[in-house]
N, CA, C and O atoms as CSV, one atom per row, in Angstrom:
chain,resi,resn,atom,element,x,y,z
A,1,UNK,N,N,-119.878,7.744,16.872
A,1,UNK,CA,C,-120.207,8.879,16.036
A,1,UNK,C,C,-119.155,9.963,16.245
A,1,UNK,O,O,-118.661,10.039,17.370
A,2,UNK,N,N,-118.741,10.837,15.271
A,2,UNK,CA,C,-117.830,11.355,15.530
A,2,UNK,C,C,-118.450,12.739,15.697
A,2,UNK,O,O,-119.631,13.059,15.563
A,3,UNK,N,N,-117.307,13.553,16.046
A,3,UNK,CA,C,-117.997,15.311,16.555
A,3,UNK,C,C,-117.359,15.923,15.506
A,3,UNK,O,O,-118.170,16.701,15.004
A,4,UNK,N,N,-116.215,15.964,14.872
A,4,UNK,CA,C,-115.704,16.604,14.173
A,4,UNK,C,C,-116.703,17.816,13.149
A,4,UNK,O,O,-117.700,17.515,12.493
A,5,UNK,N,N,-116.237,18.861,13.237
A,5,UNK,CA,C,-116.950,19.551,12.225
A,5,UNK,C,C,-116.123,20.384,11.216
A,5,UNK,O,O,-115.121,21.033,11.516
A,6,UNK,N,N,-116.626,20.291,10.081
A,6,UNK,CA,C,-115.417,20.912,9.179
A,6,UNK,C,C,-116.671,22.582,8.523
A,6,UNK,O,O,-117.871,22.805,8.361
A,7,UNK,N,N,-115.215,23.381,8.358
A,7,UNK,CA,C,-116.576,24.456,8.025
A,7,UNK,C,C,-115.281,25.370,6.580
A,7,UNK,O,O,-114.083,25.652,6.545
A,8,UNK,N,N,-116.190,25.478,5.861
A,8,UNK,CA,C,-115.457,25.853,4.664
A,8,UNK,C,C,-116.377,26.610,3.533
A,8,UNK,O,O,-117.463,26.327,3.026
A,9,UNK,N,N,-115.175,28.032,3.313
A,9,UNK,CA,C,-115.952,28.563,2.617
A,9,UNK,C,C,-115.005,28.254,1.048
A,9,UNK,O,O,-113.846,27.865,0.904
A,10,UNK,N,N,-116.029,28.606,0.061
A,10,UNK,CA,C,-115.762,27.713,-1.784
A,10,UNK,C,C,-116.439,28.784,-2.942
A,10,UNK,O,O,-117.579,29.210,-3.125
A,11,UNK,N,N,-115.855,28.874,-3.243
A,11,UNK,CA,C,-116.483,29.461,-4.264
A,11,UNK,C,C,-116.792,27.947,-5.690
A,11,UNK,O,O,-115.982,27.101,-6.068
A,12,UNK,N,N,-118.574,28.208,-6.225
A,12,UNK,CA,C,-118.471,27.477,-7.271
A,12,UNK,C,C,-117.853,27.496,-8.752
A,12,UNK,O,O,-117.899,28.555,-9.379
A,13,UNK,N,N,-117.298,26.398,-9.308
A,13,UNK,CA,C,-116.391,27.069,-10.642
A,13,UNK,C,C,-117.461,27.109,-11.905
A,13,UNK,O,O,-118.628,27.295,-11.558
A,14,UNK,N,N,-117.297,27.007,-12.873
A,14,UNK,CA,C,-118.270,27.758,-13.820
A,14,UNK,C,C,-119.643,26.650,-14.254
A,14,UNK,O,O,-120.616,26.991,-14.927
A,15,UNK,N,N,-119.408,25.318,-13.687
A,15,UNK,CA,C,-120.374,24.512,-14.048
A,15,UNK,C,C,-121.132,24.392,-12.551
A,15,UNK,O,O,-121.770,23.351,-12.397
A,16,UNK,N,N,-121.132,25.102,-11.718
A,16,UNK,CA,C,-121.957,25.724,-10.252
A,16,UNK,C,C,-121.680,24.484,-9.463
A,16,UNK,O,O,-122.601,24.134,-8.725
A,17,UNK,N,N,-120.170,23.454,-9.467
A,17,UNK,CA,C,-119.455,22.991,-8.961
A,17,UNK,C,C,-118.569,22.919,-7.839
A,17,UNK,O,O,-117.415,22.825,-8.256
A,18,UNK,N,N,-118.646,22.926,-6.163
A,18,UNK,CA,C,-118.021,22.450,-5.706
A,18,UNK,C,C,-117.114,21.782,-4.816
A,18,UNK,O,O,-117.880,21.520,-3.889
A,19,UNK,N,N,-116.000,21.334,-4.483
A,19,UNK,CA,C,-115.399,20.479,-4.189
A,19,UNK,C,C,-115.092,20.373,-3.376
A,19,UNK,O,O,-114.381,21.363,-3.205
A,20,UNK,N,N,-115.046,19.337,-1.832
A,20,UNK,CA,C,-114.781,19.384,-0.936
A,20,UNK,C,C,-113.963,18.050,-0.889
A,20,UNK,O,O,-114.219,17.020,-1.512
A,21,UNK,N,N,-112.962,18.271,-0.054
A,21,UNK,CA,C,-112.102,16.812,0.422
A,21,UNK,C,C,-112.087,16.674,1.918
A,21,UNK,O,O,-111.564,17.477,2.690
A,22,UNK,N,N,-112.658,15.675,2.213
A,22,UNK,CA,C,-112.930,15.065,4.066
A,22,UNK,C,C,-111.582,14.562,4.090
A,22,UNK,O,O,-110.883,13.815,3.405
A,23,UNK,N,N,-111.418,15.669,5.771
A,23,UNK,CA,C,-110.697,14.401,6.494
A,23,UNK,C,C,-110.754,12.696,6.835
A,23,UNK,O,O,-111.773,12.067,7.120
A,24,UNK,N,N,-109.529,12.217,6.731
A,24,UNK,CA,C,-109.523,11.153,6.903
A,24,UNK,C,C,-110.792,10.439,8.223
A,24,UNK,O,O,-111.151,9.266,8.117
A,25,UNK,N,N,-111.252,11.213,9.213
A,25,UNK,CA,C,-110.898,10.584,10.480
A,25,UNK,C,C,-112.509,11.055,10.548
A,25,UNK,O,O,-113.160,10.473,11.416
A,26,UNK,N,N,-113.171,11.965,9.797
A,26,UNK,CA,C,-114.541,11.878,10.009
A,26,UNK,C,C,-115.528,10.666,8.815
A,26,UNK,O,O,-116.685,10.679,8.395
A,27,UNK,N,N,-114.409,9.782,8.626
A,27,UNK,CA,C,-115.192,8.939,7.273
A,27,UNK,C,C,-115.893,8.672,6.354
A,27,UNK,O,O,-114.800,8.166,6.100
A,28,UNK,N,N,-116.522,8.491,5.638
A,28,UNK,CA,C,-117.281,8.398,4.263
A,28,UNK,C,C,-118.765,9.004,4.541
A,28,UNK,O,O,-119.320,9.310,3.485
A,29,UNK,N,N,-119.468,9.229,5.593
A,29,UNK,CA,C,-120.821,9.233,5.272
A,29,UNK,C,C,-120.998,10.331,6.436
A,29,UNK,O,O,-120.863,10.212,7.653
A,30,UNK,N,N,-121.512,11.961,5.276
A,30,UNK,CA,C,-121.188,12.871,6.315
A,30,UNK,C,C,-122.913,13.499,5.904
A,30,UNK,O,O,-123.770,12.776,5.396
A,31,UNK,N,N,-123.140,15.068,6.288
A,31,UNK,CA,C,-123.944,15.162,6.032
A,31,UNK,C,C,-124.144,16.913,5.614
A,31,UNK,O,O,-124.635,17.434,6.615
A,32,UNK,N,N,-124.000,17.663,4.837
A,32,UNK,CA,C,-123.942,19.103,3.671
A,32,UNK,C,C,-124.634,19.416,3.858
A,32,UNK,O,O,-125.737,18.939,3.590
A,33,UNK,N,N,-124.309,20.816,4.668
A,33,UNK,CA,C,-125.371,21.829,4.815
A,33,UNK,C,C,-124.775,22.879,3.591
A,33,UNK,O,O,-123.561,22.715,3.471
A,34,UNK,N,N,-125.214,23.712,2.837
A,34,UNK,CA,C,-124.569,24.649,2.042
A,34,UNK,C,C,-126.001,25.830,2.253
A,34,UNK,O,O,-127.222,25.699,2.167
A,35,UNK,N,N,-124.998,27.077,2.592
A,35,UNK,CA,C,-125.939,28.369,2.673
A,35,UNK,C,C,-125.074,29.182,1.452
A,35,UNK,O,O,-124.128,28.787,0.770
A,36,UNK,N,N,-125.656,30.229,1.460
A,36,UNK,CA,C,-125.087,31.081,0.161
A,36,UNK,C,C,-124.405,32.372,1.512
A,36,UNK,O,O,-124.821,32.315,2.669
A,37,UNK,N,N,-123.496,33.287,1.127
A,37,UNK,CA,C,-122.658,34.253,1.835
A,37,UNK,C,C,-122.298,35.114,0.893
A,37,UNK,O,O,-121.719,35.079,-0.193
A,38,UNK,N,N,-123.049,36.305,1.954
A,38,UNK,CA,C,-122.914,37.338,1.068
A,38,UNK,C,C,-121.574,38.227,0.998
A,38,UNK,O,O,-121.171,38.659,2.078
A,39,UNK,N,N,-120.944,38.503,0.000
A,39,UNK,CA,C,-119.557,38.655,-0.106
A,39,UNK,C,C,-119.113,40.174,0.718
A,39,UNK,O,O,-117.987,40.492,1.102
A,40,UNK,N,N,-120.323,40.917,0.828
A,40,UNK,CA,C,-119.697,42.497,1.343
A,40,UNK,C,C,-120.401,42.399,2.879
A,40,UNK,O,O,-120.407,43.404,3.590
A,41,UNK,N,N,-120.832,41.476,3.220
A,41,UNK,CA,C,-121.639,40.946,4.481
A,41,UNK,C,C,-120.063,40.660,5.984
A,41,UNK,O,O,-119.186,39.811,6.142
A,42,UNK,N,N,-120.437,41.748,6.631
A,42,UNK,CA,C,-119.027,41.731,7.353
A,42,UNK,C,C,-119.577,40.662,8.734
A,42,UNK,O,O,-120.757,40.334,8.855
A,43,UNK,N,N,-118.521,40.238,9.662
A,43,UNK,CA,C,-118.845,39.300,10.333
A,43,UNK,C,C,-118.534,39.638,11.488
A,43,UNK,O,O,-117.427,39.774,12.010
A,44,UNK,N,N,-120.269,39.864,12.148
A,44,UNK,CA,C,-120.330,40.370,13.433
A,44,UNK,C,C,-119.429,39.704,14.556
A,44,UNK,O,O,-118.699,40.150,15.440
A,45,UNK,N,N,-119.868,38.219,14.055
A,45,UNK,CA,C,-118.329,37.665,15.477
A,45,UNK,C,C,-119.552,37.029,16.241
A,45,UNK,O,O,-119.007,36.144,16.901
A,46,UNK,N,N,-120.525,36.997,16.443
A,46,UNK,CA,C,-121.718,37.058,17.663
A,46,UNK,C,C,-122.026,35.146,17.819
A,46,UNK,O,O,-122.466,34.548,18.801
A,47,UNK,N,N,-121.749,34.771,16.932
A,47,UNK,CA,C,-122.081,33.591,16.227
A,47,UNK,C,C,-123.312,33.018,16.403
A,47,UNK,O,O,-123.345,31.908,16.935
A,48,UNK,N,N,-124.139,33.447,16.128
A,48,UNK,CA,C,-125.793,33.819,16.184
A,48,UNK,C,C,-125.978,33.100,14.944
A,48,UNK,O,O,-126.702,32.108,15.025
A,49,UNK,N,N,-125.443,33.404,13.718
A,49,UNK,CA,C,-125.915,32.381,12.448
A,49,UNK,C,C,-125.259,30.940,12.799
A,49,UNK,O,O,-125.944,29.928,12.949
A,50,UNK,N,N,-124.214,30.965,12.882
A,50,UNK,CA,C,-124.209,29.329,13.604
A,50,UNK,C,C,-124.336,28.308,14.109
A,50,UNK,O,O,-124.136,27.113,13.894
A,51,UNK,N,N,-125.082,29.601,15.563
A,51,UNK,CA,C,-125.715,28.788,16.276
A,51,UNK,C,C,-127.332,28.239,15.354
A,51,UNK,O,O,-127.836,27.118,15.289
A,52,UNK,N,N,-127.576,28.948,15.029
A,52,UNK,CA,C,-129.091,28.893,14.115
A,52,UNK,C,C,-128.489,27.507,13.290
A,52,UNK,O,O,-129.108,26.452,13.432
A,53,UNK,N,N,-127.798,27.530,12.801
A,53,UNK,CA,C,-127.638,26.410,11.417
A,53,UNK,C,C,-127.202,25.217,12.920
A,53,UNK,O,O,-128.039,24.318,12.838
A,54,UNK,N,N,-126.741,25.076,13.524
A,54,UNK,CA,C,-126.483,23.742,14.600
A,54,UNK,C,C,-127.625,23.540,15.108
A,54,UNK,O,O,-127.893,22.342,15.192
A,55,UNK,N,N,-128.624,24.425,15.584
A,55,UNK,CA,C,-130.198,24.187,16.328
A,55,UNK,C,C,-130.884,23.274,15.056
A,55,UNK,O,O,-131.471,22.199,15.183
A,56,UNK,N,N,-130.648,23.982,13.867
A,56,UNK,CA,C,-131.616,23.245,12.686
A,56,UNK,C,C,-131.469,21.641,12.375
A,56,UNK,O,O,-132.388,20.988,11.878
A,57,UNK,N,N,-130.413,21.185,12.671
A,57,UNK,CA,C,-129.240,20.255,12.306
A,57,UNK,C,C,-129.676,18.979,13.715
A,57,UNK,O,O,-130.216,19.100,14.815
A,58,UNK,N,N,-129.166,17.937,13.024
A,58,UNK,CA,C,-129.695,16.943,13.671
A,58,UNK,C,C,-128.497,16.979,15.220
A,58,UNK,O,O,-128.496,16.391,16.301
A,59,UNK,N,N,-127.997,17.545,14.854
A,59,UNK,CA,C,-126.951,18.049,15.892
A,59,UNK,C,C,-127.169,17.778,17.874
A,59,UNK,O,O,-126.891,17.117,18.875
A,60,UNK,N,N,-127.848,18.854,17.304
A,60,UNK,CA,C,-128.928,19.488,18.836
A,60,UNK,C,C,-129.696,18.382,19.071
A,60,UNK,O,O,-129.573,17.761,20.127
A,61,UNK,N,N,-130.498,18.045,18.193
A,61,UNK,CA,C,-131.673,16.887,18.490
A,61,UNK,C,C,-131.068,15.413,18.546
A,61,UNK,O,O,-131.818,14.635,19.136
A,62,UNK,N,N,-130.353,15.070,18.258
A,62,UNK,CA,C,-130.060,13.540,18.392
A,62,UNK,C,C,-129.049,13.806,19.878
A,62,UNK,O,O,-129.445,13.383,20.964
A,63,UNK,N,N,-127.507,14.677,19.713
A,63,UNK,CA,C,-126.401,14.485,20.903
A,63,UNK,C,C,-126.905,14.975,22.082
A,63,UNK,O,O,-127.090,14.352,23.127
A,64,UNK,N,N,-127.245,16.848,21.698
A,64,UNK,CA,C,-127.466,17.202,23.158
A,64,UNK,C,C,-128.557,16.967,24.202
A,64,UNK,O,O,-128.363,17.193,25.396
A,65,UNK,N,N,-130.100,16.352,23.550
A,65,UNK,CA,C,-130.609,15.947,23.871
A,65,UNK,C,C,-130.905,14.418,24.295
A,65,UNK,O,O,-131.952,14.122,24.871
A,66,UNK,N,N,-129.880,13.433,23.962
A,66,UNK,CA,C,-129.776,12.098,24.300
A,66,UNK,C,C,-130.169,12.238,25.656
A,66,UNK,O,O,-130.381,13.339,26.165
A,67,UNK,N,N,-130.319,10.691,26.519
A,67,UNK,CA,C,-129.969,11.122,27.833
A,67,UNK,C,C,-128.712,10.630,28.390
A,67,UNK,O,O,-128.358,10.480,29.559
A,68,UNK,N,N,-128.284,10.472,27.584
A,68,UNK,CA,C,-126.567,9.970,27.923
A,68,UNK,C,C,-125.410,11.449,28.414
A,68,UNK,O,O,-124.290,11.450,28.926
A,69,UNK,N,N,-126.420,12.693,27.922
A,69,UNK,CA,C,-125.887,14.305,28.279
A,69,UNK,C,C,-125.943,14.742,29.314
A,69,UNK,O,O,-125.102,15.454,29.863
A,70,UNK,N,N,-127.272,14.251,29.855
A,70,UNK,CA,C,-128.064,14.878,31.113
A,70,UNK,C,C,-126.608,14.725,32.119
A,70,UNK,O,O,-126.245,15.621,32.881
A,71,UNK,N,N,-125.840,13.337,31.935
A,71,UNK,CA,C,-124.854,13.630,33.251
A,71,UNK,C,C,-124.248,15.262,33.635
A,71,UNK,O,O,-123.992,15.721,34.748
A,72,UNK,N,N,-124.153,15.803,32.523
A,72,UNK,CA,C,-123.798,17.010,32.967
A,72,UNK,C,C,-124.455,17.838,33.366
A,72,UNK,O,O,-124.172,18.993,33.047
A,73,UNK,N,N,-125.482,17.604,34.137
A,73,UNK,CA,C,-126.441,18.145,34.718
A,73,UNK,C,C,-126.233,17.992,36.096
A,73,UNK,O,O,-126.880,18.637,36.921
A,74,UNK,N,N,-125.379,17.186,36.390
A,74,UNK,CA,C,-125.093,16.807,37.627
A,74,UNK,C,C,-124.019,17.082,38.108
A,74,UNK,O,O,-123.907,16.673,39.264
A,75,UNK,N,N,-123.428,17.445,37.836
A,75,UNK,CA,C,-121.542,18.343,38.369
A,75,UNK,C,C,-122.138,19.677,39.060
A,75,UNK,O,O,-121.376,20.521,39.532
């Protein structure tokens, strides 16, 4: 499984269209989160919404919780 994460902001074109092109190396079968951003919405930096959208996301629940993680519990 790969980790790669791609993060991109788009504006839609007039048919509420659009377009993203994957890297080669995260392969065909990914999985689209799309939030809306508000354009005069300045960016605290805190990364508090991020973290929120990765907790929601199968992310958290399938990797960091495996028990194949826990080793790092042990260093």
């Amino acid at each position: 499984m790969s980790t790669i994460a791609l993060r991109q902001r788009a504006k839609a074109d007039a048919n509420h269209t659009i377009h993203v092109t994957l890297p080669p190396e995260m392969g065909d079968n990914v999985e689209i989160i799309i939030l809306p951003i508000a354009i005069n919405k300045p960016n605290t930096g805190d990364g508090f919404d991020s973290a929120k959208v990765f907790e929601e996301t199968g992310f958290a629940r399938n990797i960091l919780s495996h028990p194949d993680e826990d080793c790092w519990n042990d260093l």
